[in-house]
PyMOL Python script that loads the backbone (N, CA, C, O; Angstrom):
from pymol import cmd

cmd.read_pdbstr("""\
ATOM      1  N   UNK A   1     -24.655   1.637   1.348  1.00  0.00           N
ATOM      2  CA  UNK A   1     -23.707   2.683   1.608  1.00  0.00           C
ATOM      3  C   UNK A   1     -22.310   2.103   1.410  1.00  0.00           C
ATOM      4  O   UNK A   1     -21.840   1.206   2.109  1.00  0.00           O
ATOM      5  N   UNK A   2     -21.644   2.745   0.314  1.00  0.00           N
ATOM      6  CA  UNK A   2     -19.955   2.414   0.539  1.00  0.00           C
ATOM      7  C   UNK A   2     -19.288   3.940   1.488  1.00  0.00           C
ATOM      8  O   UNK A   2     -19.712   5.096   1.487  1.00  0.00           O
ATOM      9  N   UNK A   3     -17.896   3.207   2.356  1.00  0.00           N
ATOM     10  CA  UNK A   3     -17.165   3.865   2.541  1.00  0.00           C
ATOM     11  C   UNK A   3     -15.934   3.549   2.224  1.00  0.00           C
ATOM     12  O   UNK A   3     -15.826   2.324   2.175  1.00  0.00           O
ATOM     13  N   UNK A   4     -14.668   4.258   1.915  1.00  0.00           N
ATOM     14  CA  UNK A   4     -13.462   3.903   1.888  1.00  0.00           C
ATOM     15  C   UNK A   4     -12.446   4.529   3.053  1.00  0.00           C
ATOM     16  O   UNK A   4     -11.406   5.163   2.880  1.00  0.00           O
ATOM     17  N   UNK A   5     -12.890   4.262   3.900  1.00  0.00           N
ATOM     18  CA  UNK A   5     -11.474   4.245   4.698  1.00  0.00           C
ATOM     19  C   UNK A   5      -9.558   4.605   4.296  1.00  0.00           C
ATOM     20  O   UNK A   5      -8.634   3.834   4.036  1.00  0.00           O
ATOM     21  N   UNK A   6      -9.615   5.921   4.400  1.00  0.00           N
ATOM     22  CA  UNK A   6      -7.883   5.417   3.967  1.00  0.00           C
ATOM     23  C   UNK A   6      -6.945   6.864   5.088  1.00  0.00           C
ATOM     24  O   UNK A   6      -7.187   8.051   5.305  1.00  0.00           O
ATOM     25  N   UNK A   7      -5.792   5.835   5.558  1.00  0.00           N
ATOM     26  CA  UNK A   7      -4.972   6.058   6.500  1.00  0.00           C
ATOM     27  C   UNK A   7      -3.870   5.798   5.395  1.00  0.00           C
ATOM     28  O   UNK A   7      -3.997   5.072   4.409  1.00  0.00           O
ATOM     29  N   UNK A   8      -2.742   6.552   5.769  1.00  0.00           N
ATOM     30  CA  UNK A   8      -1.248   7.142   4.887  1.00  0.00           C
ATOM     31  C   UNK A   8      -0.497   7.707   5.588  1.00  0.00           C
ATOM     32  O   UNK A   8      -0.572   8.878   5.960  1.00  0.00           O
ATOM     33  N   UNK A   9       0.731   6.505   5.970  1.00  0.00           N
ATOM     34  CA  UNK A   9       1.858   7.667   6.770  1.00  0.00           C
ATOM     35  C   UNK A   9       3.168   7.128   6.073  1.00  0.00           C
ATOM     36  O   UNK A   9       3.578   6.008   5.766  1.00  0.00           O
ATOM     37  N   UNK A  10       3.601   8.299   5.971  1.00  0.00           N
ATOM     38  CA  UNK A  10       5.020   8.547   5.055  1.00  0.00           C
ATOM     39  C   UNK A  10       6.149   8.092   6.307  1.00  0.00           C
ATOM     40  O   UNK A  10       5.749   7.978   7.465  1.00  0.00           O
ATOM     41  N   UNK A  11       7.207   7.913   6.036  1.00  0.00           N
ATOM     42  CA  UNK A  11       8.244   7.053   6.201  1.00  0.00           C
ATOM     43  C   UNK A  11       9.645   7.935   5.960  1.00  0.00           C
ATOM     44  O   UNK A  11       9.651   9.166   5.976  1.00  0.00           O
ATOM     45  N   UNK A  12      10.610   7.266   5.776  1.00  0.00           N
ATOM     46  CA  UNK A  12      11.786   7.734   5.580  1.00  0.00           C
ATOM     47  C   UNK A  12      12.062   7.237   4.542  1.00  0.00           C
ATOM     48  O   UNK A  12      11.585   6.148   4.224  1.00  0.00           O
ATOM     49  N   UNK A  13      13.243   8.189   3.443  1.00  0.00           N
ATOM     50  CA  UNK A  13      13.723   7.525   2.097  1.00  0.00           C
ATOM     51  C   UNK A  13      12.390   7.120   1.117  1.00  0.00           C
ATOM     52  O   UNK A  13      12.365   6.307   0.193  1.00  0.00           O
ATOM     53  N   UNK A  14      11.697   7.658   1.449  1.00  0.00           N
ATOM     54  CA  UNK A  14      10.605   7.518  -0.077  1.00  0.00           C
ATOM     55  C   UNK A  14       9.721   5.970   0.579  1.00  0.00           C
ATOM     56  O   UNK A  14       9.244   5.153  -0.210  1.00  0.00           O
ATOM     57  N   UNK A  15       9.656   5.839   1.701  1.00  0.00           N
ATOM     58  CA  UNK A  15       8.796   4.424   2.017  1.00  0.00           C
ATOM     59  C   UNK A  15       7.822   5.091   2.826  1.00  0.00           C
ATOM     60  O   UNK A  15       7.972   6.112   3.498  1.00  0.00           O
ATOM     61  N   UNK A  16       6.472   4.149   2.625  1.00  0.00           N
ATOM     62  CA  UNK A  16       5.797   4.484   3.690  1.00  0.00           C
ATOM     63  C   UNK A  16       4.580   3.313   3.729  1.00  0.00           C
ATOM     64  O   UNK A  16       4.650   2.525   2.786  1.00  0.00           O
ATOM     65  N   UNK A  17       3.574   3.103   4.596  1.00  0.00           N
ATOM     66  CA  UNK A  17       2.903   2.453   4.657  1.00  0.00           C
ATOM     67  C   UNK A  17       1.223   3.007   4.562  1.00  0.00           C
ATOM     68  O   UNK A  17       0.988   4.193   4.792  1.00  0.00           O
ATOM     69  N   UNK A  18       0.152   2.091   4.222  1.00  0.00           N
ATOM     70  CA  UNK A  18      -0.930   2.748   4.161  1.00  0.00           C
ATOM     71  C   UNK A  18      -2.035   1.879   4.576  1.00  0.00           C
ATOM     72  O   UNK A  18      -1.778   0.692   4.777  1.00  0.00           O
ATOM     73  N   UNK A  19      -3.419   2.381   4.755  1.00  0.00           N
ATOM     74  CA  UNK A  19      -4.227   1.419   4.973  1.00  0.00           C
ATOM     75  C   UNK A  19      -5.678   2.060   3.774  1.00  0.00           C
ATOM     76  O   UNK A  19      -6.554   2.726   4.325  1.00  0.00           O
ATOM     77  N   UNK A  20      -5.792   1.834   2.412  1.00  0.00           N
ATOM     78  CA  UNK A  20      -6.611   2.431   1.545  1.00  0.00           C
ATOM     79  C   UNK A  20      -7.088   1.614   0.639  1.00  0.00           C
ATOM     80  O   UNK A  20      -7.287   2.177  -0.438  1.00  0.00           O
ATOM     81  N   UNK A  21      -7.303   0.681   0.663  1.00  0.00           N
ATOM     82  CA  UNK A  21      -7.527  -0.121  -0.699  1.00  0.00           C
ATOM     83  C   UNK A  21      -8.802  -1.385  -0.660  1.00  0.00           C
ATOM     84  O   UNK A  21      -9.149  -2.214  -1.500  1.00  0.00           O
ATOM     85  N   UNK A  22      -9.480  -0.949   1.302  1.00  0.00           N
ATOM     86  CA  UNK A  22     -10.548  -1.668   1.296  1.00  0.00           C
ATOM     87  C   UNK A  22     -12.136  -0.912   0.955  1.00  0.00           C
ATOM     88  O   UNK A  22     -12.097   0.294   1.199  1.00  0.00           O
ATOM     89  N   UNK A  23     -13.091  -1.255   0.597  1.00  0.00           N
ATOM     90  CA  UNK A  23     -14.324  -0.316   0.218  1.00  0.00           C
ATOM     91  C   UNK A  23     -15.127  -1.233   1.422  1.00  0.00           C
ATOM     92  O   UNK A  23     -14.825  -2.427   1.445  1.00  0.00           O
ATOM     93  N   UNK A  24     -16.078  -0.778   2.370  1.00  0.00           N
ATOM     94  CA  UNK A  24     -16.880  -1.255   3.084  1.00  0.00           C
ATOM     95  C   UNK A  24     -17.886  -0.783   2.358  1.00  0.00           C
ATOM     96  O   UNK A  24     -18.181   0.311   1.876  1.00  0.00           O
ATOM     97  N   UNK A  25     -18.559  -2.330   2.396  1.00  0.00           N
ATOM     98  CA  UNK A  25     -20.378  -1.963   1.486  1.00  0.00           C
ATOM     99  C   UNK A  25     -21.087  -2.697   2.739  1.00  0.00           C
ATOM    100  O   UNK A  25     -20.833  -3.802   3.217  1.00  0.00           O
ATOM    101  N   UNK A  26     -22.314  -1.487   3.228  1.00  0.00           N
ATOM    102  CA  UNK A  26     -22.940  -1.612   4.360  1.00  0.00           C
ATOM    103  C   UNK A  26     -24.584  -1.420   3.736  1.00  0.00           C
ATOM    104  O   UNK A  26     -24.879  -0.334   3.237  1.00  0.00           O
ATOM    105  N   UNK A  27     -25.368  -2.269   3.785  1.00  0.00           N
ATOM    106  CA  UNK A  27     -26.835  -2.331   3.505  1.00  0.00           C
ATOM    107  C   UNK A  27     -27.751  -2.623   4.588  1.00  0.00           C
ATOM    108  O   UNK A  27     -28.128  -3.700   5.052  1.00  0.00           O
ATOM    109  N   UNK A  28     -28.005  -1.516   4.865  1.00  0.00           N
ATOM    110  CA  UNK A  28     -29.067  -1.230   6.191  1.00  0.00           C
ATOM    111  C   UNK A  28     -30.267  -1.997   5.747  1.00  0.00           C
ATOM    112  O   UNK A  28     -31.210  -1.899   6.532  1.00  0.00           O
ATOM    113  N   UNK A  29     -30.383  -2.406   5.163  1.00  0.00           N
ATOM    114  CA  UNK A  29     -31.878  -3.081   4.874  1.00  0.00           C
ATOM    115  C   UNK A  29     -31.632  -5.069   5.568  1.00  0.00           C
ATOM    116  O   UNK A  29     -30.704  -5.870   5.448  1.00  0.00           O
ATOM    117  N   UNK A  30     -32.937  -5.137   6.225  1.00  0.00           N
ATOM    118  CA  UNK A  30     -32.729  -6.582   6.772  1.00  0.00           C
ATOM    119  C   UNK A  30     -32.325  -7.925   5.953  1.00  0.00           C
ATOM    120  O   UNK A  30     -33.164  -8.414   5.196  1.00  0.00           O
ATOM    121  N   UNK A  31     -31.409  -8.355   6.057  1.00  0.00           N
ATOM    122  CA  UNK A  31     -31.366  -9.632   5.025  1.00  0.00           C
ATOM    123  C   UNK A  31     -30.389  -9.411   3.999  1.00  0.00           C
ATOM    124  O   UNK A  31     -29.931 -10.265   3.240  1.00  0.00           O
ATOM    125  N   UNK A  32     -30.054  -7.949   4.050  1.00  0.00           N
ATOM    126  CA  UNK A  32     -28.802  -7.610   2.573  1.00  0.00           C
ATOM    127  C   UNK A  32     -27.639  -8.081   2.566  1.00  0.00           C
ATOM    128  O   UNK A  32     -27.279  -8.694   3.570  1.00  0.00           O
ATOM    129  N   UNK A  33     -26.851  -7.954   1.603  1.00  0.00           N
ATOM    130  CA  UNK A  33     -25.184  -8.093   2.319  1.00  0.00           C
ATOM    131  C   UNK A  33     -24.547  -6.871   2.895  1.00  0.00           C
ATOM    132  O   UNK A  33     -24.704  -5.888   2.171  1.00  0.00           O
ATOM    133  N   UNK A  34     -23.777  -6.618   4.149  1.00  0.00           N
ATOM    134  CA  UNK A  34     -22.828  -6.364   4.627  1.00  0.00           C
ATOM    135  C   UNK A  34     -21.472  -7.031   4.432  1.00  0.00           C
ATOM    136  O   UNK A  34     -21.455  -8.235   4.689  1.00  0.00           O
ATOM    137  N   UNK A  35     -20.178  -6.398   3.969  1.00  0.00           N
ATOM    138  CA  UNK A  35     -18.975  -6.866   4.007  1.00  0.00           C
ATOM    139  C   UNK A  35     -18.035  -5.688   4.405  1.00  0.00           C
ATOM    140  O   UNK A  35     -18.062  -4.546   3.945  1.00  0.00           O
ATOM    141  N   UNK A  36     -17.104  -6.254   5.463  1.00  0.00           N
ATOM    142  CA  UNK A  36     -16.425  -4.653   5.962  1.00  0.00           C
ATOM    143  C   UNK A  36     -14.760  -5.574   5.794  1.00  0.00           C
ATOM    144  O   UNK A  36     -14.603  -6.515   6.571  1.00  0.00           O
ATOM    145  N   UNK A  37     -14.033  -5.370   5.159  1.00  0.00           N
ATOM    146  CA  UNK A  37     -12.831  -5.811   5.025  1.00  0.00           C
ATOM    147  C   UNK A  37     -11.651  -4.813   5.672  1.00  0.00           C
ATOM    148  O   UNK A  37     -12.170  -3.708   5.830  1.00  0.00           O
ATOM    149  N   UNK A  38     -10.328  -4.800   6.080  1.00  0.00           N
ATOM    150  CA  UNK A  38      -9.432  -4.212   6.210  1.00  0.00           C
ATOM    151  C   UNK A  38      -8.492  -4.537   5.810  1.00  0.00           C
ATOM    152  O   UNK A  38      -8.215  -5.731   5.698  1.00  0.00           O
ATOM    153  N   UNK A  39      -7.457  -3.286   5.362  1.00  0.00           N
ATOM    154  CA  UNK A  39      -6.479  -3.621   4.495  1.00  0.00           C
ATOM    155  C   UNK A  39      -5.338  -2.882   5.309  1.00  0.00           C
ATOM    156  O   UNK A  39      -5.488  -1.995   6.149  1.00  0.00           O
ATOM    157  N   UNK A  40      -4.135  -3.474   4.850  1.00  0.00           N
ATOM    158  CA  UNK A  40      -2.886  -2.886   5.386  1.00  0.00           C
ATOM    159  C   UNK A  40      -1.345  -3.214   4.258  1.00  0.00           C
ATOM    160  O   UNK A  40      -0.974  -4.388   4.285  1.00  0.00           O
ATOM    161  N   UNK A  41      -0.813  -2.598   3.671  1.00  0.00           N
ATOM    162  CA  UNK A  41       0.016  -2.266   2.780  1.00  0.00           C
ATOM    163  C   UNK A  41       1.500  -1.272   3.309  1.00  0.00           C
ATOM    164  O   UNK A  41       1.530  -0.314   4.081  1.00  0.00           O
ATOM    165  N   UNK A  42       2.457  -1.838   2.670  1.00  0.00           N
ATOM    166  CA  UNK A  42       3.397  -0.578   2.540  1.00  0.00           C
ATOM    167  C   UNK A  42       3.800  -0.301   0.701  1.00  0.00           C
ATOM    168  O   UNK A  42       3.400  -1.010  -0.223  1.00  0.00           O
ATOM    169  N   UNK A  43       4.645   0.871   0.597  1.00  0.00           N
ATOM    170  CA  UNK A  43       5.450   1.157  -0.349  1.00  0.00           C
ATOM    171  C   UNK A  43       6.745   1.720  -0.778  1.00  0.00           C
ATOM    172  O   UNK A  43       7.649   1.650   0.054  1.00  0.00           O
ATOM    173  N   UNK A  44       7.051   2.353  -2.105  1.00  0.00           N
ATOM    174  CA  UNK A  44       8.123   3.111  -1.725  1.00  0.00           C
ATOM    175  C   UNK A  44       8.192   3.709  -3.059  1.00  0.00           C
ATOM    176  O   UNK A  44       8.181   3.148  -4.155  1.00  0.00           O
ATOM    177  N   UNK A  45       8.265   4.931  -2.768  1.00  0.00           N
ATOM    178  CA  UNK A  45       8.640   5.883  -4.479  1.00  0.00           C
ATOM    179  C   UNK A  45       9.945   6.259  -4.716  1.00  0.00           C
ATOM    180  O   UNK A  45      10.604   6.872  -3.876  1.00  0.00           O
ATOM    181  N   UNK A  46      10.274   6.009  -5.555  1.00  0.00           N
ATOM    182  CA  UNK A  46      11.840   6.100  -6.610  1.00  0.00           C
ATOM    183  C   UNK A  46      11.188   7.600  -7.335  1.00  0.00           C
ATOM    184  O   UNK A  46      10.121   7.833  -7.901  1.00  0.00           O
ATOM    185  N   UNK A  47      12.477   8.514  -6.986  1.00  0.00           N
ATOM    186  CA  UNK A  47      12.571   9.462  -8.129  1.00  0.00           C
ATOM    187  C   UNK A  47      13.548   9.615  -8.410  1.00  0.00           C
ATOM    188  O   UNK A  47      14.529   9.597  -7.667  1.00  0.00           O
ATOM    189  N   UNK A  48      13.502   9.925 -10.294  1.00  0.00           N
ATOM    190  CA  UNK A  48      14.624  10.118 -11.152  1.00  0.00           C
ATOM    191  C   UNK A  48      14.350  11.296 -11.837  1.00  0.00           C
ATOM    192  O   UNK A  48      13.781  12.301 -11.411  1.00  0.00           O
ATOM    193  N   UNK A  49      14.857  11.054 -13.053  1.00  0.00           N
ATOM    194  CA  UNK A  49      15.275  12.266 -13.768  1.00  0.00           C
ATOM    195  C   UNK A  49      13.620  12.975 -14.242  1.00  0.00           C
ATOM    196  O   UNK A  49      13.118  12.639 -15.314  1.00  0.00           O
ATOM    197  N   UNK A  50      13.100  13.695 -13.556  1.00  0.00           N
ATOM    198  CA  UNK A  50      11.777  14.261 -14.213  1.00  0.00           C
ATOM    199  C   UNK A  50      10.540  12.560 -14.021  1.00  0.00           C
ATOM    200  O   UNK A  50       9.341  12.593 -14.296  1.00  0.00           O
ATOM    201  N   UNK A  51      11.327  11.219 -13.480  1.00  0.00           N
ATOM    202  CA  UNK A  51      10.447  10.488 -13.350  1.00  0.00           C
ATOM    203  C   UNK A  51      10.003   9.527 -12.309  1.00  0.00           C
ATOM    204  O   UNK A  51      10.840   8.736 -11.874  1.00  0.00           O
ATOM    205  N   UNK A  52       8.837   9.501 -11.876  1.00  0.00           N
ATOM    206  CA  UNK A  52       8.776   8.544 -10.276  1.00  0.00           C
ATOM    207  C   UNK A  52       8.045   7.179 -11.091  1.00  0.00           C
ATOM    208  O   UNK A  52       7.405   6.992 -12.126  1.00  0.00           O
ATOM    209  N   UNK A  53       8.628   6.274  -9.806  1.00  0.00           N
ATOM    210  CA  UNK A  53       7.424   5.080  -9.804  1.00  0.00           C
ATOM    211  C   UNK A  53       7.331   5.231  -8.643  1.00  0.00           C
ATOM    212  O   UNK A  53       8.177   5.885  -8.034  1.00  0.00           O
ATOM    213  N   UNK A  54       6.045   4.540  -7.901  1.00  0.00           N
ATOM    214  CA  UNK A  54       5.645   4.099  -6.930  1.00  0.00           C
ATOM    215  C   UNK A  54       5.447   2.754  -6.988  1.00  0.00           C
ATOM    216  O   UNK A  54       4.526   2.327  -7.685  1.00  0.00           O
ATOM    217  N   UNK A  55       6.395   1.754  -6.167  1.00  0.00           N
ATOM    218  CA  UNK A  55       5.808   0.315  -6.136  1.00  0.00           C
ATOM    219  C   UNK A  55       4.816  -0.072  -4.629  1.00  0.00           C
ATOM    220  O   UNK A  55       4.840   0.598  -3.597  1.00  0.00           O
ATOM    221  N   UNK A  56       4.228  -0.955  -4.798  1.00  0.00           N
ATOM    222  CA  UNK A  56       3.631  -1.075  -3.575  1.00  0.00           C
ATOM    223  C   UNK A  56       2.523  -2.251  -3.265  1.00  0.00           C
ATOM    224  O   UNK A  56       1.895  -2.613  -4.260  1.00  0.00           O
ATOM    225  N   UNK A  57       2.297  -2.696  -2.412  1.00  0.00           N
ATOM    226  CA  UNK A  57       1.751  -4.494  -1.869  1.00  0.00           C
ATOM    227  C   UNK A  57       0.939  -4.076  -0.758  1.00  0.00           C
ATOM    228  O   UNK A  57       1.260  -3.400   0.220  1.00  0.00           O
ATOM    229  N   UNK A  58      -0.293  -4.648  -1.104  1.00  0.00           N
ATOM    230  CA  UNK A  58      -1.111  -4.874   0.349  1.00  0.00           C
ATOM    231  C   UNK A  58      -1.804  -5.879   0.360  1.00  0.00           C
ATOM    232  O   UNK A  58      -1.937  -6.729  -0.521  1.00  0.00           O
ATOM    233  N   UNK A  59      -2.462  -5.781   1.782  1.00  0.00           N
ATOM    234  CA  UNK A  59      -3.241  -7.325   1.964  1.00  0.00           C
ATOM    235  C   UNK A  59      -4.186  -6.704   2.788  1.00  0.00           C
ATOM    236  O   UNK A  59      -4.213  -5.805   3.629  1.00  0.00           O
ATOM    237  N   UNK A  60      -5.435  -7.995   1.918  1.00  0.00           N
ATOM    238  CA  UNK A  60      -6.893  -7.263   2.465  1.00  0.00           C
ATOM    239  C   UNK A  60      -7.417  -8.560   3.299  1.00  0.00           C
ATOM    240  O   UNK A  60      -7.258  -9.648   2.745  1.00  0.00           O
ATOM    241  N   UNK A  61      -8.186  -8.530   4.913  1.00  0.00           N
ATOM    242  CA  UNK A  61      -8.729  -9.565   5.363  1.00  0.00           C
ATOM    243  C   UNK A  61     -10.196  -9.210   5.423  1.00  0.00           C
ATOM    244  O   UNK A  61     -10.522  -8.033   5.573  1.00  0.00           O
ATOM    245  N   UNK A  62     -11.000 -10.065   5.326  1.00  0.00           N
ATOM    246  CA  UNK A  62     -12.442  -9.978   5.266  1.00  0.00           C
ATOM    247  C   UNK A  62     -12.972  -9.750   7.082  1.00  0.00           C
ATOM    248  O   UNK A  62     -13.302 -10.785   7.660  1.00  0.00           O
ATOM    249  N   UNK A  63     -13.012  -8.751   7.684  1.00  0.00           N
ATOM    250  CA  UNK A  63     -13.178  -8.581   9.252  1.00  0.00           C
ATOM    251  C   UNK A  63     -14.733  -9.309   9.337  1.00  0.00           C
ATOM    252  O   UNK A  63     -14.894 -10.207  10.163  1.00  0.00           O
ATOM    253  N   UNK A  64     -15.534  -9.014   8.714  1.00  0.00           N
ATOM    254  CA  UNK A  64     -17.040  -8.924   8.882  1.00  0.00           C
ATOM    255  C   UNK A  64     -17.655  -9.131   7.516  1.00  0.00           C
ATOM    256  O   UNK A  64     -17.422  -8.379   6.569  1.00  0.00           O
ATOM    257  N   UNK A  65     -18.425 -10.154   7.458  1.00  0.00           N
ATOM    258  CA  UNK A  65     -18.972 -10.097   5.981  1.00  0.00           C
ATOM    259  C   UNK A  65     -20.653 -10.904   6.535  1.00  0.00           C
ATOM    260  O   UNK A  65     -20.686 -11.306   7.698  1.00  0.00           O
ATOM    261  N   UNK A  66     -21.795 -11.063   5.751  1.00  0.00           N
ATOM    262  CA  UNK A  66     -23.035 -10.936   6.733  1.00  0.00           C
ATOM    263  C   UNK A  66     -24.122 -11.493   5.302  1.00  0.00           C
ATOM    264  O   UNK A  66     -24.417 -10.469   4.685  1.00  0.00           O
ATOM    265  N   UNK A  67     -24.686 -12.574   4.715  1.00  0.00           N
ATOM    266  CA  UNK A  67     -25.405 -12.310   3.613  1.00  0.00           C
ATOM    267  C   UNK A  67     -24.501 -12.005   2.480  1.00  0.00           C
ATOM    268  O   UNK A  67     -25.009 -11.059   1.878  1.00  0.00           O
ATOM    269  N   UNK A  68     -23.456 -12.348   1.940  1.00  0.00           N
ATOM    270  CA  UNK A  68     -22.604 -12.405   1.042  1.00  0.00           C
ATOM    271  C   UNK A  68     -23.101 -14.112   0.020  1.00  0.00           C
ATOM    272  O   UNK A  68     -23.981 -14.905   0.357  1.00  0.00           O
ATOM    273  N   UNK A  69     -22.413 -14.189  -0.913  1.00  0.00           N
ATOM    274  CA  UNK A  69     -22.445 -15.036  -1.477  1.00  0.00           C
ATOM    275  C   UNK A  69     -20.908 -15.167  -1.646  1.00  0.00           C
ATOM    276  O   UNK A  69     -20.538 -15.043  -0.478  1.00  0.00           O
ATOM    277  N   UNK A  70     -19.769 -15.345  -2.403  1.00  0.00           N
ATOM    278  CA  UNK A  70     -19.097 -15.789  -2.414  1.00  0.00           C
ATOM    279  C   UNK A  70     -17.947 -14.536  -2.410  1.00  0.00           C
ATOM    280  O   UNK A  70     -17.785 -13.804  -3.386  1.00  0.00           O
ATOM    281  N   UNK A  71     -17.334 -14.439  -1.403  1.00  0.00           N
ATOM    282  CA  UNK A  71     -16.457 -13.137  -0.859  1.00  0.00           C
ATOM    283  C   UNK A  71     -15.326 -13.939  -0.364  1.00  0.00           C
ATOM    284  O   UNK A  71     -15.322 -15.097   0.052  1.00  0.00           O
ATOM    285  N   UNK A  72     -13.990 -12.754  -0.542  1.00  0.00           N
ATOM    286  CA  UNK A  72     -12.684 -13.554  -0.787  1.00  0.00           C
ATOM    287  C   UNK A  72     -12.432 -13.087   0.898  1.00  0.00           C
ATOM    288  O   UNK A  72     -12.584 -11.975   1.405  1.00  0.00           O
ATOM    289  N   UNK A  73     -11.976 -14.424   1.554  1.00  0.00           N
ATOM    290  CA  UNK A  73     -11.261 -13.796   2.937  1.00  0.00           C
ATOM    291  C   UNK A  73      -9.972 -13.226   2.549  1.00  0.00           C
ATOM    292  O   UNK A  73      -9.845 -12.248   3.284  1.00  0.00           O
ATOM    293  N   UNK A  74      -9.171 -13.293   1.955  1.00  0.00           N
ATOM    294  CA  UNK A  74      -7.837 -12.685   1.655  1.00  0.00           C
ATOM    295  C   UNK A  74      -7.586 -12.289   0.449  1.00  0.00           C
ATOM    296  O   UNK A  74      -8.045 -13.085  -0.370  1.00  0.00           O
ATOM    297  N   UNK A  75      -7.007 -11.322  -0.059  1.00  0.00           N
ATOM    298  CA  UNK A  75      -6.890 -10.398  -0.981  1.00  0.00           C
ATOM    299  C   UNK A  75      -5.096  -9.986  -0.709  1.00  0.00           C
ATOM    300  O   UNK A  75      -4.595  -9.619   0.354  1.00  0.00           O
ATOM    301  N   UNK A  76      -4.599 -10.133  -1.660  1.00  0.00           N
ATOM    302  CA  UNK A  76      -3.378  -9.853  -1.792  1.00  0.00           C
ATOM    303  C   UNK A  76      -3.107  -8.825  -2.876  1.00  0.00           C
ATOM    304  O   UNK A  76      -3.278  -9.377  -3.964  1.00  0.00           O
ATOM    305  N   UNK A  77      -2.670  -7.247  -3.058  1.00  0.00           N
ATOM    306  CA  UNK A  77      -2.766  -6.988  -3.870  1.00  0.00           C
ATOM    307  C   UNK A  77      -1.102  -5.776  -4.620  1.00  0.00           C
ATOM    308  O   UNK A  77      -0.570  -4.970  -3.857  1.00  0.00           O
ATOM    309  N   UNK A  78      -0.829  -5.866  -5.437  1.00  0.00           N
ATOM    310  CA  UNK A  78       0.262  -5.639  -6.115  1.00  0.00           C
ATOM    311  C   UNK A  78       0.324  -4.516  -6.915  1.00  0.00           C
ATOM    312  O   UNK A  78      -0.555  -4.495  -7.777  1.00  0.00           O
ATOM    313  N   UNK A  79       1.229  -3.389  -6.905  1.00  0.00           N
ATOM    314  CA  UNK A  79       0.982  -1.939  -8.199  1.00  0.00           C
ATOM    315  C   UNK A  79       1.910  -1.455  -8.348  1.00  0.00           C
ATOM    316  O   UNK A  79       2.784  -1.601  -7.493  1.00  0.00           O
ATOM    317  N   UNK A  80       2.098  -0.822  -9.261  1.00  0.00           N
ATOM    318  CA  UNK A  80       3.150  -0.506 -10.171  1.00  0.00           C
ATOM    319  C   UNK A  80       2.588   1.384 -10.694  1.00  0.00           C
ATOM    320  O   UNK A  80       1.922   1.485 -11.725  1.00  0.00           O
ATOM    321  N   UNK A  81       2.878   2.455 -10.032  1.00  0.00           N
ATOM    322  CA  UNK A  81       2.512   3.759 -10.923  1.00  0.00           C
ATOM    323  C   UNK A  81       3.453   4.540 -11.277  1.00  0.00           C
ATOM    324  O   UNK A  81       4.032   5.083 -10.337  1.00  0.00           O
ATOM    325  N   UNK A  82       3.894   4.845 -12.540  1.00  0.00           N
ATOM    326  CA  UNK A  82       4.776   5.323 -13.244  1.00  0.00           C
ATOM    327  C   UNK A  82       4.099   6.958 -13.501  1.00  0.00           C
ATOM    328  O   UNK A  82       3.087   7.145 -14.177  1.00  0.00           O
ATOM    329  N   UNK A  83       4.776   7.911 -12.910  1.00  0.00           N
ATOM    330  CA  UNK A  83       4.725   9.659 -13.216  1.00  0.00           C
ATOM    331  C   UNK A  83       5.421  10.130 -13.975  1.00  0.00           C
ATOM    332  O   UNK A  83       6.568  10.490 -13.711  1.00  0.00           O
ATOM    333  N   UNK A  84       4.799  10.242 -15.234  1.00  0.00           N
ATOM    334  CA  UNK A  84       5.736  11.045 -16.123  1.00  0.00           C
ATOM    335  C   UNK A  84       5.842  12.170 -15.868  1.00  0.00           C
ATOM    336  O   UNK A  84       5.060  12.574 -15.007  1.00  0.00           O
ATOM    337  N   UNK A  85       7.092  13.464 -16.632  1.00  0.00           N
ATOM    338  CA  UNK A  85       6.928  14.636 -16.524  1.00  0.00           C
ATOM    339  C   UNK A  85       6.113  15.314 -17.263  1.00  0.00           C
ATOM    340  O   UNK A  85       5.710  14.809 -18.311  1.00  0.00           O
ATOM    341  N   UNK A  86       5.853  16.122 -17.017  1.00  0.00           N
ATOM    342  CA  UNK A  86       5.285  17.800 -17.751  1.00  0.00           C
ATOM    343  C   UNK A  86       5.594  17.385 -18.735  1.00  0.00           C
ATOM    344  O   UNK A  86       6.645  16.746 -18.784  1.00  0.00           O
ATOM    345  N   UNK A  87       4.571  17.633 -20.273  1.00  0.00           N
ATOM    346  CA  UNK A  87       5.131  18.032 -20.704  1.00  0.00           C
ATOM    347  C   UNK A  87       4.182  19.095 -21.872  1.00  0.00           C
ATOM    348  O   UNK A  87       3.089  18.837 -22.377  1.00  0.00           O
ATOM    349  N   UNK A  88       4.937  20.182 -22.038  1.00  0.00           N
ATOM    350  CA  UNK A  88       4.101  21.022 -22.636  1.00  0.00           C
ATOM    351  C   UNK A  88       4.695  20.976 -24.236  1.00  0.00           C
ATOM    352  O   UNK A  88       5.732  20.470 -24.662  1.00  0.00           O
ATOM    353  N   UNK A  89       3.679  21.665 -24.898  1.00  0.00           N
ATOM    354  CA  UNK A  89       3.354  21.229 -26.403  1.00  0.00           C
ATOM    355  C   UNK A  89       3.333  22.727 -27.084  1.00  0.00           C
ATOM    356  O   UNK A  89       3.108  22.855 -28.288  1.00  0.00           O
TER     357      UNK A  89
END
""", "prot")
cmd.dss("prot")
cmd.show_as("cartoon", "prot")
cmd.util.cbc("prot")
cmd.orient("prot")
């Protein structure tokens, strides 16, 4: 079973912080892997003329991991999303 967990609260001036970027993979079967990680991030969106970015950084810690083979305790992660406008044809 995967779940994704995701928490999002907006901010002031286009910032805000989130918690979305960990996947928990849970295997009910005896002996499988379990890994439940949590993540915590902020950001901030720029808008201009007809165009946004969103920049934004989080960090993932490994809470629980069970029958894994080689799983990262820390995860650092970095993004860049550029919104273009409309445009019709």
């Amino acid at each position: 079973m995967k779940l994704k967990p995701m928490i999002s609260y907006s901010l002031r001036r286009g910032w805000y912080i989130k918690s979305s970027d960990s996947t928990w993979i849970i295997n009910w079967r005896h002996g499988t892997s379990t890994r439940i990680p949590i993540s915590l991030g902020f950001g901030k969106v720029w808008k201009f003329e007809g165009l946004e970015l969103n920049a934004w950084v989080s960090g993932e810690w490994t809470a629980y991991r069970q029958y894994t083979g080689i799983t990262p305790m820390y995860t650092v992660r970095f993004g860049l999303t550029v919104l273009f406008p409309h445009f019709e044809l």
